[in-house]
N, C-alpha and C positions, 0 to 999 in steps of 0.2 A: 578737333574734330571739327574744324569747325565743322562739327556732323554737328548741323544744325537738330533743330528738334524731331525735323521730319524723317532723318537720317539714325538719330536715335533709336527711335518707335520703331524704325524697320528692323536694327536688331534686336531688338525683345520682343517683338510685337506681341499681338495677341489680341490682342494685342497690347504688343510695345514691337521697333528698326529699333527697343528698346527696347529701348530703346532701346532696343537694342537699343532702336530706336533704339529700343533700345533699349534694357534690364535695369536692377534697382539696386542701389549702394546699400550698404548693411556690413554689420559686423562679422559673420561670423564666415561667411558662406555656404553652401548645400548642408543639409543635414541629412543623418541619419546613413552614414558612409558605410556601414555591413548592412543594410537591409538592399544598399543600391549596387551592390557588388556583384551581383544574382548570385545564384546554385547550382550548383552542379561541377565545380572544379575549376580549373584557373583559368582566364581566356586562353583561348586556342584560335588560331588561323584558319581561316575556309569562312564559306557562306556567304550571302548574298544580305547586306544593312539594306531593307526599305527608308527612305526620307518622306515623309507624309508633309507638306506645306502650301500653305495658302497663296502665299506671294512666287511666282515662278525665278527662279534665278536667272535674270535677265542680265546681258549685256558681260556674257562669263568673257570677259577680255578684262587682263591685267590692269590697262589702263583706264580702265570704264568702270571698276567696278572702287566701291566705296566702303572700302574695310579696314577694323583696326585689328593689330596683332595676329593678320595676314586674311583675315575671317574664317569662315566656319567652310562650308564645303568645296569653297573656292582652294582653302589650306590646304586642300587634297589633292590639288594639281599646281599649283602657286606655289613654290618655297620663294623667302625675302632673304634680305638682309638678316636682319634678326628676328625675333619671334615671341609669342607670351610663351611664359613657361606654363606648358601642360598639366597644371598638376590641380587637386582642388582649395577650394575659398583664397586665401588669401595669399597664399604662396604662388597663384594663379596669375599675380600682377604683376608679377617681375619678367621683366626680359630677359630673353637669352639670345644666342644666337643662334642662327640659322645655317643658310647659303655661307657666311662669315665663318671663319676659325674664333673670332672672339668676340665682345663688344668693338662700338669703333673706339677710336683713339683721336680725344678732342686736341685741338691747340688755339691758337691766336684767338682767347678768352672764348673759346668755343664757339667759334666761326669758320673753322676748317678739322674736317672732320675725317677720317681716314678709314678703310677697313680691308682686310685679308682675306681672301677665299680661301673653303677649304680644300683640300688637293682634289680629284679625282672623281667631281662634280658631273654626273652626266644627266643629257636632257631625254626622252622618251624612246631616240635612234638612237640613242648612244654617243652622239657628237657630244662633245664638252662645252662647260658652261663656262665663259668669261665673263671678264667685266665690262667688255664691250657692250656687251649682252645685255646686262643691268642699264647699263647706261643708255643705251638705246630702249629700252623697256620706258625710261625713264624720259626721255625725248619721247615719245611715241602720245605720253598723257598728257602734252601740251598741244596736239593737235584739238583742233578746232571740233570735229569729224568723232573726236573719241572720248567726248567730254562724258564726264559725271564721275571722278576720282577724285581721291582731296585736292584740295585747293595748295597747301604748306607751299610745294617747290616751286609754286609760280612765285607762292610772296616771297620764298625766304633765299630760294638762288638768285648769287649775282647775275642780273642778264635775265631773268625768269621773267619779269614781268611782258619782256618786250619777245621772248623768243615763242614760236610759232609752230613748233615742232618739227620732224624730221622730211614731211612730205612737202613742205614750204619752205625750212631756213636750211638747207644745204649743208651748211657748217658744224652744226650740233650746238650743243651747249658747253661752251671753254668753262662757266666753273663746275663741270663734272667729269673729272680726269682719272685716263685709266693706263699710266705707265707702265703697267705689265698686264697680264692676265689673269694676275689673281691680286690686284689692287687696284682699289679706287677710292679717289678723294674728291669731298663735298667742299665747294666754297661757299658759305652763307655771307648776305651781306645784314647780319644781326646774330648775337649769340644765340645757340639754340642748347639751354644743357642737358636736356631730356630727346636728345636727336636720336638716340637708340628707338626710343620710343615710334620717332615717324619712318623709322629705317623696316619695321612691322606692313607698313600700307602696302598693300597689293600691289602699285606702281613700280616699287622696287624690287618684282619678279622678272628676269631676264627671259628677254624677248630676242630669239635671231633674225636678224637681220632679210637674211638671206629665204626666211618661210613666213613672213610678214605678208599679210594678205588685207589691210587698210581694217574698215570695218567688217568683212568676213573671216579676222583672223578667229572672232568666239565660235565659230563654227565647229574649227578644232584649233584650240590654242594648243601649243607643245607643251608638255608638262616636264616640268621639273619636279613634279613631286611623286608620291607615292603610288598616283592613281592616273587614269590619263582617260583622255574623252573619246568615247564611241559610239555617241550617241547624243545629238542634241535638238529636241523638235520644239518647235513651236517659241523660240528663243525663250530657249531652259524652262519649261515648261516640265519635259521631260528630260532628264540628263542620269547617262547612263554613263558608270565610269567603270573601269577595270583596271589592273594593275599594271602599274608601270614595268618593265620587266630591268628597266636600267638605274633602278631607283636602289639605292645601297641604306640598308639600316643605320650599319655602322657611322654612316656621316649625316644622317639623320637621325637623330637621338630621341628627338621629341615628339614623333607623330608613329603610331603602334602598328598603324595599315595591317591591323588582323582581320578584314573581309578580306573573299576575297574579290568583290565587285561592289558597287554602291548604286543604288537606284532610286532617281529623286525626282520624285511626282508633287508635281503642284498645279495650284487653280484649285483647290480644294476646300469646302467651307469649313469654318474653323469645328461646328458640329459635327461635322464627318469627320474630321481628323480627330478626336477626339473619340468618339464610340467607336471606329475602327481600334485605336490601340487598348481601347476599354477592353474589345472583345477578344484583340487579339487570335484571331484564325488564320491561317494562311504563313501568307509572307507577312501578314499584322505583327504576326509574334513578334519578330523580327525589325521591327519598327520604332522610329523614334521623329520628335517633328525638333525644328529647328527655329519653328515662328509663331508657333500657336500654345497659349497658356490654357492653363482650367479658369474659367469666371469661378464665381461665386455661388452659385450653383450645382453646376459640376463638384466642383472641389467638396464639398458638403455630399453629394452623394459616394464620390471616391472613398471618404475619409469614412464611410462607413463601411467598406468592402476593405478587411482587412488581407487580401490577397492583392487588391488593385494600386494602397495606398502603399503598398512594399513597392509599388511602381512610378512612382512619382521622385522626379528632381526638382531642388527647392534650388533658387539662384538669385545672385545680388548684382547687384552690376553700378557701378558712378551713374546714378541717375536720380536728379530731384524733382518734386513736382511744387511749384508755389503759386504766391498772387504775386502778379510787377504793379509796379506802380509809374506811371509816366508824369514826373512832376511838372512836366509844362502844363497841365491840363489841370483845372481846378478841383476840389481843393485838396488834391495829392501835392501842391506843392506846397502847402505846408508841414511841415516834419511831425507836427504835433496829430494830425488828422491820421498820416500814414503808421504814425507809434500805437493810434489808440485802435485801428485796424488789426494791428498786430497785438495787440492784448485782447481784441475779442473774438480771434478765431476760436472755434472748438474743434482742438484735431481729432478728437474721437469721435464728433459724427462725420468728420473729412473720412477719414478711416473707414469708417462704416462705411460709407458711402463707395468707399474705393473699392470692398468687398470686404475688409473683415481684416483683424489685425492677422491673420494669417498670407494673405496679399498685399498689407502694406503698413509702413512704419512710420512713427512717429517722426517729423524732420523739425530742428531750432538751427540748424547751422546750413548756410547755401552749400557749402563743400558734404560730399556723401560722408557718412563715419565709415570710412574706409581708413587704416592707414597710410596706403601708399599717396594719399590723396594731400595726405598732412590734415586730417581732421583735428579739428581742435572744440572741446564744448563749449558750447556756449549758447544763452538765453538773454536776449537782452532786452524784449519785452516777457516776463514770462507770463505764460496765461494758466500753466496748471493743464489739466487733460482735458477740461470743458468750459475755457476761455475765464476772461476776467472781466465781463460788463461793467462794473464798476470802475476800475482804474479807468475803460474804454472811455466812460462818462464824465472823466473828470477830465482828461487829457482834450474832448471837445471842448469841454467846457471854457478851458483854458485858449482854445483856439478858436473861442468865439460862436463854438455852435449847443448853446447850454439846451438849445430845444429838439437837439440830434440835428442828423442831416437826411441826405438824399444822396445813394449816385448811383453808378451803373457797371452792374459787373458783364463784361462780356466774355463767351464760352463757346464752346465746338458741340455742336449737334451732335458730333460720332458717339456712340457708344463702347468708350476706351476707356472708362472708371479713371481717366486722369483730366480731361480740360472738357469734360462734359458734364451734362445739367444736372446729374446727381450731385457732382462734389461743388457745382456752382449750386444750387439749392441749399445743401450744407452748410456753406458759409453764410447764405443770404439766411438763415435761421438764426447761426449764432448772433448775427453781428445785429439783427431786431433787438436783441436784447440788452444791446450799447445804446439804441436809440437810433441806428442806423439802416434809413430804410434802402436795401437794396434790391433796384430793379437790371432783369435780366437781360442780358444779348444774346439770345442765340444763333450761331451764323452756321452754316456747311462748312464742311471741314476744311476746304480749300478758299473760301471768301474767310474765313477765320485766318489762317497763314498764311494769306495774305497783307490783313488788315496789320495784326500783332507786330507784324514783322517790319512793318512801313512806319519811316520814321515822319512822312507826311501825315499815316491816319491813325495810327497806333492811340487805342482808345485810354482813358484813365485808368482804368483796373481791368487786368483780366488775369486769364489762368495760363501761367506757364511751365514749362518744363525744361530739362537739358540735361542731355546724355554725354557723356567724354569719349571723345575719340581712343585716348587712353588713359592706364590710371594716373593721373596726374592734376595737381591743383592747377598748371596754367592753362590745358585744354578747357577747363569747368573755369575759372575764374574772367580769362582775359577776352573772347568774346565776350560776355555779357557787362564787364565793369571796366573793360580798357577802352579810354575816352577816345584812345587813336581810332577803335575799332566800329566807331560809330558811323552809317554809312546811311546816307541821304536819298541814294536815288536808286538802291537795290534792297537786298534784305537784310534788316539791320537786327540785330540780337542784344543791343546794348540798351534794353527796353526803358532804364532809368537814367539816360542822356547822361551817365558821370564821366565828366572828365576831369580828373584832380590832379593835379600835376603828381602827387605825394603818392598815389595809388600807381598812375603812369611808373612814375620812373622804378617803383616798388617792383612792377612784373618785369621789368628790364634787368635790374639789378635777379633778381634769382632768376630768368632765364640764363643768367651764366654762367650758374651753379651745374657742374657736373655730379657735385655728391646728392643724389638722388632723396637720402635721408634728410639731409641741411635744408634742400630744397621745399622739401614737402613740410617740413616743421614753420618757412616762411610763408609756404601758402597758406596755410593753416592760420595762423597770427593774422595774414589781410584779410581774409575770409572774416575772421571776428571783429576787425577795423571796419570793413566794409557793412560789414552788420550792423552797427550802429546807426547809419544813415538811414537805415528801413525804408529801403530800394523794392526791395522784396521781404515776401513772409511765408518763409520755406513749409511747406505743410505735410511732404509724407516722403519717402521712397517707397518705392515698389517693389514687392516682394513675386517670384517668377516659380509656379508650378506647371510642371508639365511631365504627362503619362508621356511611358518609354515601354516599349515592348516586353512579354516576361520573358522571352527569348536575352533580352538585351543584358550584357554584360561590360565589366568597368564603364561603369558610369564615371564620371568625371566633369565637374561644372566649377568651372575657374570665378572667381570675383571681378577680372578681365571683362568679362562677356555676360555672366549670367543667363548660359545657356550650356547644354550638354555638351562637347567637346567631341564631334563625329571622331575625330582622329584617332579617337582612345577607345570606340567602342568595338567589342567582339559580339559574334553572334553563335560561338561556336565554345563550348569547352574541352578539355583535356581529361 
């Protein structure tokens, strides 16, 4: 992913692009699956889904937009390659296919990767869908002009780095080949064994050549999926979709398209979205948001409205919150300073502070307890539910500072119950009690991700986060702890400078891994390798509630996303 932090938060917001930003890893996924099923009889097709959200859906072009397992309202006009599977918690992180008749089909240790359409694919006129199509989709997000899509096929296609796109290099991209019409093959110049996974990004949504309109194609992009655009003001502000009329179920398995239009309003404050679905009048009923949570506040009032709280979806999503440590910067480069940090957090006032163990979880391991992630347990300083001051004060001790120390935690102004002053107050509580005085940083939210992120100014301690692109230990592991990944003069995410040969060649060797399981069990293992350096000191996932209309029917909230799954909802019964 490298969906940076910022990219996170935007899917979950709330906020969390989390993180989705971005959402929050956890065991189990949504609870309480008959209370969120609604009443009244089976889904049934018809009816008009409102979308209530804060962030407007900007920049609705294949190429421009930054999603994993195809995203959320964009899936409703975007089909990929392949796809999350639909379904809830945990079974939510598997891929499936798409646009493809199957997964791809790796070779040359998983550096050429192959896949088959399936028959009788049509786009919103009814023209068919090739793989020219994809592949020019795919050219298109290397233009200059249509940036903000993942970054993967610049690094990982041969010729990516240097190629320019289709409005510049004439030629296209030679290792993305499409010998027929309903096949296409990837050259990587590095194993990729979870390439099903990036084959989900919205880039890999087939664009025609021939109705390419540069940066006014989000205007109306052609859909290939269920739903198509007839309406876009204020760049996605207001987007209004209706159904595609050449869109076939049968080869679309995975997306329900029981409205029968979709209306998605945003610029909304997250208080308004929020009482509006409380009250639910109108088209309210009918309603669901896709980026605003309940705080802590709210949720405490819901949860006493036992009509409102049968309306609430509960979501988990690959996302951590911790402290990094920058050991060039004193005295985090001593192990023994950064060990005794990690024994005197207290994550149950972190928790508190987050909103309440109903919003967020206890974290010991950097990888989410997901298991598609390869979670593995593990404590390796452990502190118990409200730290361990004592071991904190021997392990200074030992490191030269028997009288405590001094330093400096810096944090994000925002109020997002994750890198802001409540959960930097929290920690600055426990850790007086090691003998550790810490004083605060508070920065604006953009001089903050900036700084964190700069491997010039990147402060000793602060508060971070990271959400996965998808479920997977190398999207969460290799940004932040692959040494190659460490980057000098942009923004760097590898906040603890590690570059170990023995970690290195570790994410090389299971990128090669196509058996998804094998793979996850070795992420899982360096996760708790890397753990012991106490780089970082993982402190909570995020836990993701958010009111849905009573109107609203088949809920559905994947471990993928940790958010509602537009695709699945009806607003109609039978």
């Amino acid at each position: 992913m490298r969906r940076s932090s910022v990219i996170a938060r935007r899917v979950a917001a709330a906020s969390v692009s989390l993180v989705l930003a971005s959402g929050a890893a956890a065991c189990a996924g949504p609870k309480d699956n008959d209370a969120r099923s609604g009443d009244g009889g089976k889904p049934a097709k018809g009816g008009t889904l409102t979308v209530l959200n804060r962030d407007p859906q900007t920049d609705f072009d294949p190429a421009r937009l930054y999603t994993s397992g195809g995203g959320n309202v964009p899936s409703l006009v975007f089909r990929t390659l392949t796809t999350r599977n639909r379904e809830d918690g945990a079974k939510g992180t598997e891929v499936v296919p798409d646009l493809a008749a199957g997964l791809g089909k790796p070779s040359k240790n998983a550096t050429v990767w192959t896949y088959t359409l399936k028959k009788g694919l049509k786009y919103e006129d009814g023209s068919p869908i090739t793989t020219a199509d994809i592949k020019y989709g795919i050219e298109r997000s290397f233009a200059a002009e249509l940036s903000g899509g993942a970054p993967f096929l610049r690094d990982w296609l041969i010729g990516g780095a240097d190629y320019e796109g289709p409005y510049k290099s004439k030629g296209g991209l030679k290792s993305v080949e499409t010998p027929d019409e309903r096949t296409i093959v990837f050259h990587l110049n590095k194993p990729v064994g979870d390439f099903d996974y990036v084959a989900t990004q919205t880039s890999f949504a087939p664009v025609p050549k021939a109705k390419d309109k540069g940066t006014k194609y989000e205007e109306h992009p052609v859909s290939s999926g269920p739903y198509k655009v007839v309406k876009n003001e204020n760049d996605g502000e207001r987007l209004r979709l209706e159904r595609n009329p050449h869109w076939s179920a049968e080869n679309d398995p995975e997306r329900k398209a029981y409205p029968d239009s979709i209306d998605v309003r945003s610029g909304l404050d997250s208080s308004v979205i929020n009482q509006r679905l409380s009250a639910g009048q109108g088209a309210d009923a009918a309603a669901v948001t896709t980026d605003t949570n309940l705080g802590p506040a709210e949720l405490a009032k819901v949860t006493g409205d036992k009509e409102l709280a049968s309306h609430v979806g509960t979501g988990h999503f690959g996302y951590t919150n911790y402290l990094a440590f920058n050991p060039k910067v004193k005295p985090f480069d001593d192990p023994k300073v950064r060990q005794a940090i990690s024994y005197a957090v207290d994550r149950s006032s972190v928790i508190n502070a987050a909103g309440g163990s109903a919003l967020a979880e206890p974290a010991t391991t950097f990888l989410p307890n997901q298991k598609s992630f390869g979670h593995t347990k593990y404590d390796h300083f452990p502190a118990g539910t409200s730290g361990n001051p004592q071991k904190a004060k021997e392990l200074l001790k030992e490191a030269g500072h028997k009288d405590g120390l001094t330093i400096t935690l810096t944090h994000s102004n925002a109020k997002d119950f994750e890198t802001s002053p409540e959960i930097a107050t929290a920690v600055q509580d426990a850790l007086k009690k090691a003998g550790i005085t810490v004083k605060l940083q508070g920065l604006e939210e953009n001089d903050y991700s900036d700084k964190v992120h700069s491997a010039k100014d990147e402060p000793g301690l602060f508060l971070g986060h990271w959400g996965a692109d998808w479920p997977s230990g190398g999207p969460f592991l290799a940004p932040i702890f692959d040494g190659r990944q460490i980057v000098k003069g942009g923004a760097n995410f590898n906040s603890g400078f590690l570059n170990d040969k023995s970690v290195n060649d570790e994410i090389d060797e299971i990128n090669k891994l196509t058996d998804l399981k094998a793979a996850a069990e070795r992420w899982g293992a360096l996760d708790k390798k890397i753990g012991e350096k106490a780089l970082t000191v993982p402190l909570f996932h995020p836990v993701y509630k958010r009111l849905y209309g009573k109107d609203v029917k088949n809920v559905v909230i994947s471990d993928w996303t940790g958010v509602l799954d537009v695709s699945q909802v009806a607003v109609k019964s039978s």
